[in-house]
N, CA, C and O of each residue as an XYZ file, in Angstrom:
472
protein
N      -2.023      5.426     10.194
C      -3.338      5.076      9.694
C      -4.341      6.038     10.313
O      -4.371      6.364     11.500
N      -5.093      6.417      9.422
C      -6.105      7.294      9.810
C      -7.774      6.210     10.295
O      -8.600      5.673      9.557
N      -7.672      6.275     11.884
C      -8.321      5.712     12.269
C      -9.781      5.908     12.649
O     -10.526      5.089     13.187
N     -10.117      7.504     12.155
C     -11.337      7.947     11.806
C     -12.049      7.444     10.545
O     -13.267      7.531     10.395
N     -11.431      7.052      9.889
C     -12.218      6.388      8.149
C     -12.448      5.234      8.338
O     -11.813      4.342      8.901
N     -13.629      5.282      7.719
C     -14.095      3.946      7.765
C     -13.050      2.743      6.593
O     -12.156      2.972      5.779
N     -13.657      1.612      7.000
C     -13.133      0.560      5.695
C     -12.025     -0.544      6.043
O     -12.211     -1.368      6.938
N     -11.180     -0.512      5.483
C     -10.073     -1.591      5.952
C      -9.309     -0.995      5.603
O      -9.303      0.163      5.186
N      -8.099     -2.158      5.804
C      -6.918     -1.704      5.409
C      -6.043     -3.120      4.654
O      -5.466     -4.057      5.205
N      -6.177     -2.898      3.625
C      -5.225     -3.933      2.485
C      -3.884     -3.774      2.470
O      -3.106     -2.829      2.599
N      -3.803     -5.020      2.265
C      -1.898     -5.462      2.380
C      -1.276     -5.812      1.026
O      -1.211     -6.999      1.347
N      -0.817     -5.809     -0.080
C      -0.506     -6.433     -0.870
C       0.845     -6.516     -0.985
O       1.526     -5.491     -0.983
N       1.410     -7.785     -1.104
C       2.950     -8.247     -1.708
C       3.149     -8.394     -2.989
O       2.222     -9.011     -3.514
N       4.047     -8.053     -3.769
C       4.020     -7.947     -5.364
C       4.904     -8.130     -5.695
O       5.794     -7.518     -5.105
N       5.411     -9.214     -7.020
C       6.885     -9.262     -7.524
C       6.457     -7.899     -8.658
O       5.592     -7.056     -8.423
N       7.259     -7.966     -9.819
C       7.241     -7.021    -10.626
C       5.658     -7.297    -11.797
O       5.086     -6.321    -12.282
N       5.359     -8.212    -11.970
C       4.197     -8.439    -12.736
C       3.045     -7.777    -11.935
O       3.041     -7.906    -10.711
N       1.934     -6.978    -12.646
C       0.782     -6.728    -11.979
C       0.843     -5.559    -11.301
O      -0.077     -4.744    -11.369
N       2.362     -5.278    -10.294
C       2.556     -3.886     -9.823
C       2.270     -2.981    -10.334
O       2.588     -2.842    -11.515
N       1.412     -1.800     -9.524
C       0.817     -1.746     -8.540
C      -0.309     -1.731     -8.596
O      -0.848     -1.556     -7.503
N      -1.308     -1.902     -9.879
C      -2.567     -1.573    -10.195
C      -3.650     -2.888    -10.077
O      -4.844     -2.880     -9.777
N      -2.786     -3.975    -10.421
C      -3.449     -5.569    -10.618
C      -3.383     -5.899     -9.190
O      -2.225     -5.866     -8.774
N      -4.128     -6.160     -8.446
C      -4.528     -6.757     -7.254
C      -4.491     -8.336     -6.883
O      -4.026     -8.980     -5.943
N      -5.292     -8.692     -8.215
C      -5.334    -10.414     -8.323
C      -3.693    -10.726     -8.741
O      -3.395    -11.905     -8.556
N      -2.794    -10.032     -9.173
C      -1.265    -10.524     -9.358
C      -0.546    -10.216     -8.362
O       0.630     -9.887     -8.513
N      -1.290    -10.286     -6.867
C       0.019    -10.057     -5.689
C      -0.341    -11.453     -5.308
O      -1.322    -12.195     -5.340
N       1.622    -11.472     -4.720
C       1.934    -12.930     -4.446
C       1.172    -13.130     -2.733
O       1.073    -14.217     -2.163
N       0.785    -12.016     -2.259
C       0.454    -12.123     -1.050
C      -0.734    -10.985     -0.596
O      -0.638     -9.788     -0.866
N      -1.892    -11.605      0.160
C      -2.790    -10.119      0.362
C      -3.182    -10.360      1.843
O      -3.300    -11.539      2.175
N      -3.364     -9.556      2.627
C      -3.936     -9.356      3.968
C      -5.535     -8.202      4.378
O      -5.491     -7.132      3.771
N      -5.945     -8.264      4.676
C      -6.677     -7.495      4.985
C      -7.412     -7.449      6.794
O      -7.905     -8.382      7.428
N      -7.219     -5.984      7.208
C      -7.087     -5.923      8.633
C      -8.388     -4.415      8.721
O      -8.860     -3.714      7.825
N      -8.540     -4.420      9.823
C      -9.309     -2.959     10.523
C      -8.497     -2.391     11.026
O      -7.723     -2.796     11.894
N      -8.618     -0.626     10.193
C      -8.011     -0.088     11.454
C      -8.268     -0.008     12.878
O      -9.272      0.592     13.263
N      -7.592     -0.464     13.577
C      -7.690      0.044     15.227
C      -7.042      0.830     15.499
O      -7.441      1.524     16.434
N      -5.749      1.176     14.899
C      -4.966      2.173     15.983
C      -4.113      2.863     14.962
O      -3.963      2.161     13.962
N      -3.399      4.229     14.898
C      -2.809      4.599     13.826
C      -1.384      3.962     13.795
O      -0.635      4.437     12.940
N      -0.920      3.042     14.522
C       0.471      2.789     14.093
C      -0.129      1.171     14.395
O      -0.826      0.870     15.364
N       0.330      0.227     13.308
C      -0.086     -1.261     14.064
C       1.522     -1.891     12.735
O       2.077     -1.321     11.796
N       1.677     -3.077     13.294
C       2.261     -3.997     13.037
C       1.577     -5.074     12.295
O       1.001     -5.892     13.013
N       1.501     -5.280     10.876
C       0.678     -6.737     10.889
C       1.862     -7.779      9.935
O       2.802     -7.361      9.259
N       1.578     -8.765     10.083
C       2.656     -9.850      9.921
C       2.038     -9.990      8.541
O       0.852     -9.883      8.228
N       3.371    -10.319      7.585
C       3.084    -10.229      5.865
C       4.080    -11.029      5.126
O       5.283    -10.769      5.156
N       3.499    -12.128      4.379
C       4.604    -13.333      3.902
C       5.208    -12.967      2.922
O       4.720    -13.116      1.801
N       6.862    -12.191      3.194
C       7.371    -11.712      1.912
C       8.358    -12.651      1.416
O       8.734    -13.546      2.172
N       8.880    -12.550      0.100
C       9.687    -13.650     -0.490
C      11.064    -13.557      0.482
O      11.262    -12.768      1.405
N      11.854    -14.505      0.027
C      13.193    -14.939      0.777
C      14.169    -13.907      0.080
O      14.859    -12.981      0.507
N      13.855    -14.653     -1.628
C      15.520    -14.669     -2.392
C      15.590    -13.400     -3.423
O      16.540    -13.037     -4.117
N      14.322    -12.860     -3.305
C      13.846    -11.977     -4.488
C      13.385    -10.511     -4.200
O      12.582    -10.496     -3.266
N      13.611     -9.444     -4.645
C      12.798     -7.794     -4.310
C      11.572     -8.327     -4.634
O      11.200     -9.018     -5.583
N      11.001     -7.868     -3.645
C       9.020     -7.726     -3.824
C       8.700     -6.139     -3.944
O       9.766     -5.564     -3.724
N       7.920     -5.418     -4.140
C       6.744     -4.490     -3.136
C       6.366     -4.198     -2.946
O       5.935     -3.502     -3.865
N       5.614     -3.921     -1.616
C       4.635     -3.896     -0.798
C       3.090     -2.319     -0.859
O       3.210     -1.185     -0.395
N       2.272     -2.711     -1.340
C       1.348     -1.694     -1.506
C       0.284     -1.414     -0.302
O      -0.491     -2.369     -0.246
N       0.037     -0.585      0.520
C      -1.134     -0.563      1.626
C      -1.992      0.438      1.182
O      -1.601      1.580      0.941
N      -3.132      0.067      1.065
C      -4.569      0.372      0.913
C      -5.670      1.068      2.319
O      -6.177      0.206      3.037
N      -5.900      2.127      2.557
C      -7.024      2.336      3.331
C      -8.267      2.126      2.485
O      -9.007      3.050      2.148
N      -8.422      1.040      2.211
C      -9.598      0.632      1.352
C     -11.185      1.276      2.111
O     -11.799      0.492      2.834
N     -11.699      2.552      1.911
C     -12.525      3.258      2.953
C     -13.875      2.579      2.357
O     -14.777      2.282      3.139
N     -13.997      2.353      1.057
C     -15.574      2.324      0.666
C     -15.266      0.282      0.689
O     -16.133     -0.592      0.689
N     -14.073      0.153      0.702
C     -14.234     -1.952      0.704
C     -14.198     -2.351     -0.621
O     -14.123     -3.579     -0.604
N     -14.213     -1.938     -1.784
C     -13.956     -2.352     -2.701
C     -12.766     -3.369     -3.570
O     -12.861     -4.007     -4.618
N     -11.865     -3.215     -2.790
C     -10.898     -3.186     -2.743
C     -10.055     -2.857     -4.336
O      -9.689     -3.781     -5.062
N      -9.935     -2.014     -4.535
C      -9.921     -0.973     -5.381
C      -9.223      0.500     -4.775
O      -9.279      0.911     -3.616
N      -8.578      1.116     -5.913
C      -8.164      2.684     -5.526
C      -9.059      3.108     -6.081
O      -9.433      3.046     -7.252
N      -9.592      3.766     -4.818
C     -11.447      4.998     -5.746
C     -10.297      6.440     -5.443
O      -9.629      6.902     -4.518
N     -10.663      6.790     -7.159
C     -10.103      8.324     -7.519
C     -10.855      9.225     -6.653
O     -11.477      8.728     -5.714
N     -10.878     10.407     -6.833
C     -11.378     11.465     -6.450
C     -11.571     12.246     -7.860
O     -11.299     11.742     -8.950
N     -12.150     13.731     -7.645
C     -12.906     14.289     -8.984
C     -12.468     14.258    -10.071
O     -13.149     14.361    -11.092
N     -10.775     14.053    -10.009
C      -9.977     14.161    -11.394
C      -9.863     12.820    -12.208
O      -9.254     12.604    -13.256
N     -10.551     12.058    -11.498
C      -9.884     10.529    -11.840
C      -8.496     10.059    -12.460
O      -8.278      9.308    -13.410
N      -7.487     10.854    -11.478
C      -6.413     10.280    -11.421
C      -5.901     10.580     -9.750
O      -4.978      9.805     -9.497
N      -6.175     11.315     -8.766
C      -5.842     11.237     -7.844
C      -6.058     10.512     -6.997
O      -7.285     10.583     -6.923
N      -5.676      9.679     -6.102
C      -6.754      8.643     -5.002
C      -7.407      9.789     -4.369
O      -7.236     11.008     -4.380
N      -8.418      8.760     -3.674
C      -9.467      9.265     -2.561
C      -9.371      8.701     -1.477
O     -10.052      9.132     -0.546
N      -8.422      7.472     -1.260
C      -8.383      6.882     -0.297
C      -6.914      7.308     -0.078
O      -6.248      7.835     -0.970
N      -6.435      7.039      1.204
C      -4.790      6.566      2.199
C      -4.312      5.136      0.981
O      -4.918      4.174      0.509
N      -2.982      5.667      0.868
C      -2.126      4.567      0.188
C      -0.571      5.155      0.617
O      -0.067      6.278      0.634
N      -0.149      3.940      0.915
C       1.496      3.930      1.106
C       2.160      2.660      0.221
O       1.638      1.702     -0.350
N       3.665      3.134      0.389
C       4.413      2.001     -0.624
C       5.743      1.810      0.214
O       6.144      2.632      1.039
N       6.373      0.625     -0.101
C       7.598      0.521     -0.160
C       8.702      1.401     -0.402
O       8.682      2.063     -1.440
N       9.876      1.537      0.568
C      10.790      2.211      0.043
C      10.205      4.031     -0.189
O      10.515      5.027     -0.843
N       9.224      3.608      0.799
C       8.912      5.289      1.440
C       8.252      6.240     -0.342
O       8.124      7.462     -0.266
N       8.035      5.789     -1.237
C       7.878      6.354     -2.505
C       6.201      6.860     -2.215
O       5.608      6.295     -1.296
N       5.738      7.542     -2.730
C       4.549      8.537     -3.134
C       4.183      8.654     -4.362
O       5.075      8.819     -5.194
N       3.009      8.610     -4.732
C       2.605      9.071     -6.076
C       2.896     10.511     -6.396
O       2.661     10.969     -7.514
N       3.252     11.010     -5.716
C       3.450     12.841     -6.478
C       4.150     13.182     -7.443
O       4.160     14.302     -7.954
N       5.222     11.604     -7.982
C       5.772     11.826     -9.514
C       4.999     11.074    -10.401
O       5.540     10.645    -11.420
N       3.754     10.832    -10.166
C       3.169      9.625    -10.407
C       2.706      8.056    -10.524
O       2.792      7.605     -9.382
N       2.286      7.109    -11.353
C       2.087      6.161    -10.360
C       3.515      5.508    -10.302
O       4.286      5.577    -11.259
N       3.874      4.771     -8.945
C       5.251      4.153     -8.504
C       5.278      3.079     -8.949
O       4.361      2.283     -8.747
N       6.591      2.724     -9.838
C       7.188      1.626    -10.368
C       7.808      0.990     -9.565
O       8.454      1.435     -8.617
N       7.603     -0.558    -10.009
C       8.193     -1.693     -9.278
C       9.825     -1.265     -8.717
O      10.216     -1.321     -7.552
N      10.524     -0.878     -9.794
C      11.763     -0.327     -9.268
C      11.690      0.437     -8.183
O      12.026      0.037     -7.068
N      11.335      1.359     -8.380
C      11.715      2.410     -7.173
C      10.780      1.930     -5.843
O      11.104      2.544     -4.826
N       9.714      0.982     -5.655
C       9.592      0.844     -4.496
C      10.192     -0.594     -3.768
O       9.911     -0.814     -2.590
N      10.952     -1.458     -4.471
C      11.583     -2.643     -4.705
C      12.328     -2.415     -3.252
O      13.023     -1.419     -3.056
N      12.135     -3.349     -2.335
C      12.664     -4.042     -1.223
C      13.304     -5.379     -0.983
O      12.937     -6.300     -1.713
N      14.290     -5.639      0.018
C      14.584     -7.161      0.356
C      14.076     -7.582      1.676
O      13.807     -6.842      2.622
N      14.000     -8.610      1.628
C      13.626     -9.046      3.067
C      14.943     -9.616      3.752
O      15.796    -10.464      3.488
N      14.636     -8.622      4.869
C      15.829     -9.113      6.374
C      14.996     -9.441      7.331
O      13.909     -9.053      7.760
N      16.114    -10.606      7.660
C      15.503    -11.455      8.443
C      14.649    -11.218      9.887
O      15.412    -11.047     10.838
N      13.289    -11.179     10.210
C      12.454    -10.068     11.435
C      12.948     -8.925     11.419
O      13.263     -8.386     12.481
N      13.169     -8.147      9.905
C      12.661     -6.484     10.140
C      11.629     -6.154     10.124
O      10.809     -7.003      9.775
N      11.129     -4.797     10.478
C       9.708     -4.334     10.609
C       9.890     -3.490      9.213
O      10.958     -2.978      8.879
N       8.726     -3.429      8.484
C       9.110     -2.533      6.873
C       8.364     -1.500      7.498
O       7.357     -2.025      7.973
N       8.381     -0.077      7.760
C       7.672      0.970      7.939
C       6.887      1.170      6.582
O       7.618      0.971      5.611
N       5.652      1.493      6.279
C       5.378      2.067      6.114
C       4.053      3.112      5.358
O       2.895      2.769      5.124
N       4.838      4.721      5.049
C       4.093      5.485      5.681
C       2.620      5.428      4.845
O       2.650      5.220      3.632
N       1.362      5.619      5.529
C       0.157      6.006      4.522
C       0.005      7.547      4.701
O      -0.164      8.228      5.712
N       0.121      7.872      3.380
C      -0.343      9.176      2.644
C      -1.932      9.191      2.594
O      -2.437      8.109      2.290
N      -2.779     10.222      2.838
C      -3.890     10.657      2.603
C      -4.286     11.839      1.923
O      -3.781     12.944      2.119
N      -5.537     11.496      0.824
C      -5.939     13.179      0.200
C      -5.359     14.198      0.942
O      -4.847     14.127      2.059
N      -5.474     15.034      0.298
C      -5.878     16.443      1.552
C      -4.346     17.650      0.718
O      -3.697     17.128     -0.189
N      -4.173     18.339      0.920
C      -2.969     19.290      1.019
C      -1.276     19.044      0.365
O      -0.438     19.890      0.675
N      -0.980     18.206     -0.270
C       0.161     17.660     -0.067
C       0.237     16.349      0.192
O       1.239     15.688     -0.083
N      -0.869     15.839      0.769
C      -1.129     14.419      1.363
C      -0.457     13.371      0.812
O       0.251     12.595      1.454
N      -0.711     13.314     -0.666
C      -0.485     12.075     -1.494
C       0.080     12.965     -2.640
O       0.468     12.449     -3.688
């Protein structure tokens, strides 16, 4: 987490409906401050079913992905499940689709604008 930007940082849990763009269709949402670039936050994922998981550096609070000039690139930090990136474009429920084991930690990574970033 890039702990120079302002804003928060959003959590969302998602079955396959709504992924990844619908916000109001995650089964689960959190929202935290960054403090530190690596943190842990606790997130109620299903038992029996693939969910997954979208993180937001929500910088302006909207809670929203604000594009940048092309209006298709973000402007903000976003990571996914199953380590996936937008650089083939936007990520389908499939390919970022996880299970839950029992007290694992899910890494993961946030991508930011910039070079390669996202």
């Amino acid at each position: 987490i890039d702990v120079r930007r302002p804003g928060q940082i959003l959590i969302l849990v998602f079955l396959e409906n709504g992924f990844p763009k619908d916000h109001s269709r995650a089964i689960y949402s959190s929202k935290v401050i960054p403090e530190k670039s690596e943190m842990i936050i606790p997130v109620k994922v299903p038992c029996n079913m693939g969910f997954s998981i979208k993180v937001l550096h929500d910088e302006d609070m909207n809670e929203m992905v604000t594009k940048n000039w092309t209006g298709y690139f973000p402007k903000e930090g976003l990571g996914f499940s199953a380590g996936v990136t937008i650089l083939g474009g936007v990520p389908t429920f499939q390919k970022t689709k996880i299970w839950r084991v029992e007290n694992e930690i899910i890494e993961i990574l946030m991508r930011y604008p910039g070079w390669l970033g996202i």
